[in-house]
DRENFIGU-750019 format. One record per residue: residue in three letters; x, y, z of N, C-alpha, C, CB in turn. Coordinates in steps of 0.2 Angstrom, whole numbers, padded with zeros to 4 digits, always signed. Glycine has a CB too. Layout:
ALAXYZXYZXYZXYZ ...
END
This chain:
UNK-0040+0277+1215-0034+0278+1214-0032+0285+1214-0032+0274+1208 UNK-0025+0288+1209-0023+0294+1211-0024+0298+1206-0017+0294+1212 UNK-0027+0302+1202-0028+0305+1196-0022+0311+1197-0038+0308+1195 UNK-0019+0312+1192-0014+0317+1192-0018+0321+1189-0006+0315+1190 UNK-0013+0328+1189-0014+0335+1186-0016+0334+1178-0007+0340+1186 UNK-0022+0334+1177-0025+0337+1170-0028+0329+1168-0018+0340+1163 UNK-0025+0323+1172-0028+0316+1170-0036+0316+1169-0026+0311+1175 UNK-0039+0319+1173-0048+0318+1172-0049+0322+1165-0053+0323+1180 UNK-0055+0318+1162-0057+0321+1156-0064+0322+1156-0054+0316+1149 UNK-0069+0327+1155-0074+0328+1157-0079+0330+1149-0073+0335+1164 UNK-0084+0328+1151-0086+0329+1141-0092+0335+1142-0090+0320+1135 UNK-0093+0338+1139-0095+0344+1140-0100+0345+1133-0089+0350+1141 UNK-0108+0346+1134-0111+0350+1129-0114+0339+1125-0102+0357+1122 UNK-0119+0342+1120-0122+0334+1119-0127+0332+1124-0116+0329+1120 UNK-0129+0327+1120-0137+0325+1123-0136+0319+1129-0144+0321+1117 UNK-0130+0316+1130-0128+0311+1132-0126+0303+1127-0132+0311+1135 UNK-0129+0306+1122-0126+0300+1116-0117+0298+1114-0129+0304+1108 UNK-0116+0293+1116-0108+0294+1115-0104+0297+1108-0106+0287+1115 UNK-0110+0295+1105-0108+0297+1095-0110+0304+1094-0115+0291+1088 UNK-0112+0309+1100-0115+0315+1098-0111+0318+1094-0118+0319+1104 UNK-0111+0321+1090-0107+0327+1087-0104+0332+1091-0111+0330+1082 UNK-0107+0334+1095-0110+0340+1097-0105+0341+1106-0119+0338+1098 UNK-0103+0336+1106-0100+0334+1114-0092+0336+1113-0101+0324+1115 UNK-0090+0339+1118-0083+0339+1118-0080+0336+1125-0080+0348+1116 UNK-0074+0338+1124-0070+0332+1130-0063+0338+1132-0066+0322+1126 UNK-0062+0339+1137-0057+0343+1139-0056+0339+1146-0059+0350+1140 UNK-0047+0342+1146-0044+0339+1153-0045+0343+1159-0036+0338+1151 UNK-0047+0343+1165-0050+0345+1171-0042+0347+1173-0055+0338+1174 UNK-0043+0352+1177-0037+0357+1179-0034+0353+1186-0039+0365+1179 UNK-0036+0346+1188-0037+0346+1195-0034+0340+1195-0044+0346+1199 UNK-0031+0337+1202-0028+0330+1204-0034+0328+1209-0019+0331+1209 UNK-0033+0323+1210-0036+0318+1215-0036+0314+1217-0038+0315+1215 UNK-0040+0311+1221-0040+0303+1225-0045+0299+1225-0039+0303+1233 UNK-0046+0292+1226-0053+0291+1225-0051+0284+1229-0057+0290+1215 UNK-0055+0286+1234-0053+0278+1238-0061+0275+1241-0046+0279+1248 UNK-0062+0271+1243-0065+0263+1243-0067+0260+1248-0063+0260+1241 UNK-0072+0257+1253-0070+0252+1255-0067+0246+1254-0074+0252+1256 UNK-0062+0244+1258-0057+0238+1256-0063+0232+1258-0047+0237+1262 UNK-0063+0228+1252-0067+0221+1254-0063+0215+1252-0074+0221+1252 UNK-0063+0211+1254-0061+0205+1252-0062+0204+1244-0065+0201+1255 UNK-0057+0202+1241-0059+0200+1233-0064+0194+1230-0051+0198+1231 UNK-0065+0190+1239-0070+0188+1237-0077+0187+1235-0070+0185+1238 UNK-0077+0193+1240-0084+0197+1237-0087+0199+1232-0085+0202+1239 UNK-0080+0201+1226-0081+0206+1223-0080+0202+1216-0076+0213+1224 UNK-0083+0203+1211-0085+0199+1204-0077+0201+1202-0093+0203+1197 UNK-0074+0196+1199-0067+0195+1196-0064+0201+1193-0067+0191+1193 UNK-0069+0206+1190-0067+0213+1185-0069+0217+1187-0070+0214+1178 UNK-0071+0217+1195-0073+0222+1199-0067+0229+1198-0073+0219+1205 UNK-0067+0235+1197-0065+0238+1200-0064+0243+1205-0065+0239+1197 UNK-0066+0238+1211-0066+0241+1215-0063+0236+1221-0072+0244+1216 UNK-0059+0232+1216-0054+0225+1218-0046+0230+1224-0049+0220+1206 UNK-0043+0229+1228-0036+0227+1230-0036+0236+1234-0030+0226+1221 UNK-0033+0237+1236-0030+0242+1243-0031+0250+1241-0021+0240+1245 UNK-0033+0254+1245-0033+0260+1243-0027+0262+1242-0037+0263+1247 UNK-0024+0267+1239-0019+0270+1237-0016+0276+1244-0021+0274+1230 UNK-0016+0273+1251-0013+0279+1256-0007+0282+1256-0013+0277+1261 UNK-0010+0290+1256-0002+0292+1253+0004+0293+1261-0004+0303+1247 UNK-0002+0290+1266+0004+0290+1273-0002+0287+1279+0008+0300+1277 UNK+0002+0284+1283-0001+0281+1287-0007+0288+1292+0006+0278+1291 UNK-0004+0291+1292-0009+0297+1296-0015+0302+1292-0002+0304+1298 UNK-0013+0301+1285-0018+0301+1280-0022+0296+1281-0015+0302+1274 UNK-0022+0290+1280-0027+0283+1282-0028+0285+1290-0024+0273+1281 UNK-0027+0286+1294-0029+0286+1301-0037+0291+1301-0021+0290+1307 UNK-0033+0297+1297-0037+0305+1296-0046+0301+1292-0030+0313+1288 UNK-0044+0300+1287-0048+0298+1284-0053+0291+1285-0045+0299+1280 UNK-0050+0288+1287-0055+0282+1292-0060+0283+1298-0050+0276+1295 UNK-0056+0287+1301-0058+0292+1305-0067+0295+1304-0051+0298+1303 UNK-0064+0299+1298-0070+0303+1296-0077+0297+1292-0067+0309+1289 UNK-0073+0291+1289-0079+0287+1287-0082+0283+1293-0077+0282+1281 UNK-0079+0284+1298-0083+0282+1302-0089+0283+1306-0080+0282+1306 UNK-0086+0291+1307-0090+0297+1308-0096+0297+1304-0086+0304+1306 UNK-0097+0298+1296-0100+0298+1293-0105+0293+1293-0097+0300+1288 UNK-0102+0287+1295-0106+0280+1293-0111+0282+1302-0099+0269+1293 UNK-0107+0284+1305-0112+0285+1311-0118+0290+1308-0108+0289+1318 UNK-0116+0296+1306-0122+0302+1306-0125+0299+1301-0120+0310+1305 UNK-0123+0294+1294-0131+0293+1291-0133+0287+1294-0131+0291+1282 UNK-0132+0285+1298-0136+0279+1302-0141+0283+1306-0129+0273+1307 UNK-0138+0288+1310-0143+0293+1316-0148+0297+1311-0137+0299+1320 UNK-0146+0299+1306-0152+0302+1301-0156+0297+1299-0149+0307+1294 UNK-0153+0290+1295-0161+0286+1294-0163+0283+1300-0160+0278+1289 UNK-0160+0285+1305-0165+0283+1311-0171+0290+1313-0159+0283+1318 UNK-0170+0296+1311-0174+0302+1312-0178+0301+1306-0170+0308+1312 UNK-0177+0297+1301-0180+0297+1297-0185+0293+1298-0178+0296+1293 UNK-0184+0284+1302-0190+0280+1305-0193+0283+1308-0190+0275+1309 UNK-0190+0287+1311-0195+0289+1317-0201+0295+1315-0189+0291+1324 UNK-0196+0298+1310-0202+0305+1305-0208+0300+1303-0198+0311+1295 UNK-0206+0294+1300-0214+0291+1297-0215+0286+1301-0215+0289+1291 UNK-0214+0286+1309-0219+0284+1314-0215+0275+1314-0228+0286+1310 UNK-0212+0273+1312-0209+0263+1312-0203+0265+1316-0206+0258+1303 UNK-0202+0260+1318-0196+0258+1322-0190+0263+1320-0195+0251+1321 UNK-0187+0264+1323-0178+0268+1321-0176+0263+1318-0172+0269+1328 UNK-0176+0257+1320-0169+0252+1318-0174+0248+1312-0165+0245+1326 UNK-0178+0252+1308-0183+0249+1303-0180+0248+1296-0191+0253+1302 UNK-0173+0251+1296-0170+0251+1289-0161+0249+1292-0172+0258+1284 UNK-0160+0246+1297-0156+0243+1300-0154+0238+1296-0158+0241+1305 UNK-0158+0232+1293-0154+0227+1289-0153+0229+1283-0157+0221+1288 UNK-0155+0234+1280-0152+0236+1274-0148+0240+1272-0155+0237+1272 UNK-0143+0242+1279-0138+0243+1277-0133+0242+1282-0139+0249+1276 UNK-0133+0232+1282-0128+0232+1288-0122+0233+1288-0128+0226+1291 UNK-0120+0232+1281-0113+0233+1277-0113+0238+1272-0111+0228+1273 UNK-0114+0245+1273-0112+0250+1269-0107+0248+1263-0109+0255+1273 UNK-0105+0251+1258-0099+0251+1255-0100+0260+1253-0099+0245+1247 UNK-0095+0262+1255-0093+0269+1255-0086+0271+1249-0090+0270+1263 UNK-0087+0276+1247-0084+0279+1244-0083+0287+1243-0087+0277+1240 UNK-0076+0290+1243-0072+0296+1245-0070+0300+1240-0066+0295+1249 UNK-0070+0306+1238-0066+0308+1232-0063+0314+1235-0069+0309+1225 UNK-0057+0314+1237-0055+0320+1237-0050+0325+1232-0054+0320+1242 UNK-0054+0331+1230-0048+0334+1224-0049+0340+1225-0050+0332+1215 UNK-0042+0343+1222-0037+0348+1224-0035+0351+1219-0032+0346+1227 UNK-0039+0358+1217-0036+0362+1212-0032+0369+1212-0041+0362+1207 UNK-0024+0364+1210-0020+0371+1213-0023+0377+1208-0009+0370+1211 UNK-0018+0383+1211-0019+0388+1208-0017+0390+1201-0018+0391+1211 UNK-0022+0392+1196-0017+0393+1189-0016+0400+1187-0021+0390+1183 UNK-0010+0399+1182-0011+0407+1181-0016+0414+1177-0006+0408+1179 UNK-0018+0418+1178-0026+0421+1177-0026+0418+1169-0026+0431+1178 UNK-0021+0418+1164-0022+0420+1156-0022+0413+1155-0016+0426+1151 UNK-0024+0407+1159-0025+0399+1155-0033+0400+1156-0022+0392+1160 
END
């Protein structure tokens, strides 16, 4: 989905303990997007959140960007193929294990602020 200006909250400092004392939280200066492969809902465990349609902010924006996961799904497919082949097995040796990718995008955009924030 769409994260608006200041919506991300990022926790900073702490051992990872949710209860730490020590941990602080601040709002992230940036907007975003976070889109998904679209799959069938029946795939997906009922409380999935990763249920229902990406958020396209225009048709040429989803052209642009499917575009590129395509791309992408090619070149890591070509690299674990250079990868069989560096340790000597078949190219298509890790072929069924990724006949269905599920992919995932973020893209974020941080306007400019002014120097004294």
């Amino acid at each position: 989905g769409w994260q608006h200006l200041g919506e991300n909250v990022t926790r900073y400092g702490g051992d990872g303990d949710p209860d730490d004392p020590n941990a602080a939280f601040a709002r992230d200066q940036h907007e975003g997007i976070d889109l998904y492969e679209e799959l069938p809902d029946a795939c997906l465990p009922a409380d999935s959140w990763a249920r229902g349609v990406n958020p396209w902010p225009s048709s040429a924006f989803e052209h642009t960007m499917r575009e590129y996961v395509h791309e992408m799904m090619r070149l890591g497919r070509d690299v674990l193929h250079g990868m069989a082949e560096g340790m000597r097995v078949s190219k298509e040796s890790f072929d069924a294990a990724f006949h269905r990718p599920f992919w995932s995008l973020r893209g974020i955009r941080y306007p400019p602020l002014p120097l004294d924030s």
